[in-house]
C-alpha positions as CSV (number, residue, x, y, z in Angstrom):
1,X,5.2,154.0,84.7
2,X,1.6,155.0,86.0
3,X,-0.5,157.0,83.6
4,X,-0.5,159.8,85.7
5,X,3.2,159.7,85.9
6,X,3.8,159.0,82.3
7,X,1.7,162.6,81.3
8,X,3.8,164.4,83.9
9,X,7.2,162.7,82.7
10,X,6.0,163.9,79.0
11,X,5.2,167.2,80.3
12,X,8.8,167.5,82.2
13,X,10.4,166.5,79.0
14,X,8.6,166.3,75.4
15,X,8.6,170.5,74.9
16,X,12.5,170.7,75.6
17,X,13.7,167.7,72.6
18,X,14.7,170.4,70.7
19,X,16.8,172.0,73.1
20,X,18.1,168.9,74.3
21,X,19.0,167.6,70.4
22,X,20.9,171.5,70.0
23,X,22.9,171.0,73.5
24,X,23.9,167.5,72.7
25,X,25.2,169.1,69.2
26,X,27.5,171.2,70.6
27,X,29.1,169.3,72.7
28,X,29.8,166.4,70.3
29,X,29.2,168.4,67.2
30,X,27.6,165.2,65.5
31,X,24.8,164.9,64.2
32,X,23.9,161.5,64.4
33,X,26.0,160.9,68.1
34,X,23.2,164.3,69.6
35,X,20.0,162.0,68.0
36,X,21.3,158.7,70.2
37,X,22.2,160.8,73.0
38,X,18.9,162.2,73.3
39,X,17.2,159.5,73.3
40,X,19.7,157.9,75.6
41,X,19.0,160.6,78.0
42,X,15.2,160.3,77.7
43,X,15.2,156.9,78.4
44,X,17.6,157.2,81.7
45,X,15.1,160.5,82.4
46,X,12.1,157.9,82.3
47,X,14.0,155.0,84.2
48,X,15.0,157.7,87.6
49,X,11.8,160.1,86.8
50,X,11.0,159.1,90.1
51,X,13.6,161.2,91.6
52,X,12.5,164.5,89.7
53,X,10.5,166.9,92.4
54,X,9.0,168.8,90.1
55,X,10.0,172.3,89.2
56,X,11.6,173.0,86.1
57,X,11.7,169.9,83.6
58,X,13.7,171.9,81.2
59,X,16.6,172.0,83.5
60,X,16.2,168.6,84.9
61,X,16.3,166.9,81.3
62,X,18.9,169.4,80.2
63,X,21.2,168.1,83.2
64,X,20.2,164.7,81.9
65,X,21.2,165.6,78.7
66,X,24.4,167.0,79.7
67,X,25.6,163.9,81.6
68,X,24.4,161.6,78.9
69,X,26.8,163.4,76.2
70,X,29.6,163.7,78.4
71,X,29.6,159.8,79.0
72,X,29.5,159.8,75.1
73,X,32.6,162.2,75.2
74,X,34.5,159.8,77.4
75,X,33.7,156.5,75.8
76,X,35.3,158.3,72.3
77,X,38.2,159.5,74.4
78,X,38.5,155.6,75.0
79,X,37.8,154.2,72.2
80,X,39.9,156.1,69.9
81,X,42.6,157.8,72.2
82,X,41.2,161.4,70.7
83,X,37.8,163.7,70.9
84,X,35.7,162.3,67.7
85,X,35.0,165.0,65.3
86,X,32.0,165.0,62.9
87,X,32.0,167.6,59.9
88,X,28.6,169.9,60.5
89,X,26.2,170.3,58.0
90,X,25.0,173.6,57.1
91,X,21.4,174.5,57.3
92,X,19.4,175.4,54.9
93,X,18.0,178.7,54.0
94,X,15.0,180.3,52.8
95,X,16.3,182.8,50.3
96,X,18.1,182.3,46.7
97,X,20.0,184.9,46.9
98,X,23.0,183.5,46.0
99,X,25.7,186.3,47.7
100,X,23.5,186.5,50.8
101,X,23.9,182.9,51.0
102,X,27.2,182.8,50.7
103,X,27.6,186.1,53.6
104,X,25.3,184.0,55.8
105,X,26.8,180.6,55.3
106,X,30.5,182.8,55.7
107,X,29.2,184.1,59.2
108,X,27.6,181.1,60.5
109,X,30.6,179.2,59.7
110,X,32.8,181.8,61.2
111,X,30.8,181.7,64.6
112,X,30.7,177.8,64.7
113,X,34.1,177.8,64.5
114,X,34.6,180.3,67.4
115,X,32.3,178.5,69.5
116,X,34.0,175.0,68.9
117,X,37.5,176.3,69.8
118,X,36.1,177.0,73.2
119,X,36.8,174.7,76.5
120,X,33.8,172.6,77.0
121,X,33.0,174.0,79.9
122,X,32.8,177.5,78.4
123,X,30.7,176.1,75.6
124,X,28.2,174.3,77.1
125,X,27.3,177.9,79.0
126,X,27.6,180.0,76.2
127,X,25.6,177.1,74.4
128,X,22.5,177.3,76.8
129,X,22.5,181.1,77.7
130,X,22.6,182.4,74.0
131,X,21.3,179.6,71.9
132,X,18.6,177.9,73.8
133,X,18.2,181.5,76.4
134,X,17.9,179.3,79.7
135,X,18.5,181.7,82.8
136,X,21.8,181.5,85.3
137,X,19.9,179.8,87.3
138,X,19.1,176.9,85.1
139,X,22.2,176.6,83.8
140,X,23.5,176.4,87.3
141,X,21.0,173.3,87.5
142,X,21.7,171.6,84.5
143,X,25.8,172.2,84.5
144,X,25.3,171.2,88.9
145,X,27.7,174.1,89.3
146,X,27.1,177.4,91.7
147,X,25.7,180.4,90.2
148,X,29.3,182.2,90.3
149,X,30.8,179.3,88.3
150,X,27.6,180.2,85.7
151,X,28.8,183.6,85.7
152,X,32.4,183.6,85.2
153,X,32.2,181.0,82.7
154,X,29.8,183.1,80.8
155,X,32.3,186.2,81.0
156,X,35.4,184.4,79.7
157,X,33.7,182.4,77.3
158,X,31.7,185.6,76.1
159,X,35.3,187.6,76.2
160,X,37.2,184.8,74.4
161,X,34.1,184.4,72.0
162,X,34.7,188.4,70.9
163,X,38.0,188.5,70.6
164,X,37.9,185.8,68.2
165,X,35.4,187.1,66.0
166,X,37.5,190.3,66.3
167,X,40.1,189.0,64.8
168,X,37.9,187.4,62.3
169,X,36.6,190.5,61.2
170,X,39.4,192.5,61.3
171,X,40.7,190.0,58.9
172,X,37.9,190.0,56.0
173,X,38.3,193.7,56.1
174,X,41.8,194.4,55.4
């Protein structure tokens, strides 16, 4: 890769790792599986930079991203007949409070759990819309899917998403 290329590739891609490390989370919802992914996908993103035409990087990786850990997805499907499944490590917090700790880590878990009963393909939206706040319109990039797919997916995923933490609540409080 030219110099000049090299500083645009970092430029498409280096600010977004983050984002790219928390989408390849939720969809295989290991830790150590979203770290090789990423840098799986990085390393494809340098190899076919060439075809990139600018615009937005953080969609472009993010669609690399994607692909990358659904190959991941399949090759588990393969190798062990079943979806591989990780447990998730809480993050840590700030505070010693030790009952808002344990409302927080409550919730959080509560939420996880809501978002990893959803489809995939209701996920990965809900995933890059609310926890990573990419527009329709990148989504629609990185997922390759029309704006309407975008849309819907968000709808149901968003409905199923409240009618399970409904229910949740519902049941701490009777």
């Amino acid at each position: 890769m030219k110099p000049d290329e090299r500083g645009r590739f970092e430029q498409a891609t280096l600010p977004h790792l983050d984002a790219a490390y928390n989408l390849a989370r939720w969809f295989t919802q290991n830790e150590h599986a979203s770290e090789d992914i990423v840098q799986e996908a990085f390393y494809r993103a340098a190899r076919y930079f060439r075809s990139f035409r600018g615009g937005d990087g953080r969609a472009w990786f993010l669609s690399v991203v994607r692909r990358a850990s659904l190959a991941w997805l399949e090759k588990q499907r393969m190798q062990a007949g079943v979806a591989f499944k990780e447990d998730v490590h809480d993050r840590g917090d700030e505070t010693s409070n030790p009952e808002i700790l344990a409302i927080r880590k409550s919730d959080d878990e509560i939420v996880r759990q809501a978002l990893e009963e959803l489809p995939p393909e209701l996920r990965e939206v809900i995933a890059l819309r609310e926890l990573e706040g990419l527009s329709y319109q990148e989504i629609a990039i990185v997922i390759e899917a029309p704006m309407g797919t975008v849309m819907s997916r968000l709808s149901r995923g968003r409905e199923r998403l409240q009618r399970r933490l409904s229910r949740c609540h519902e049941g701490r409080t009777t």
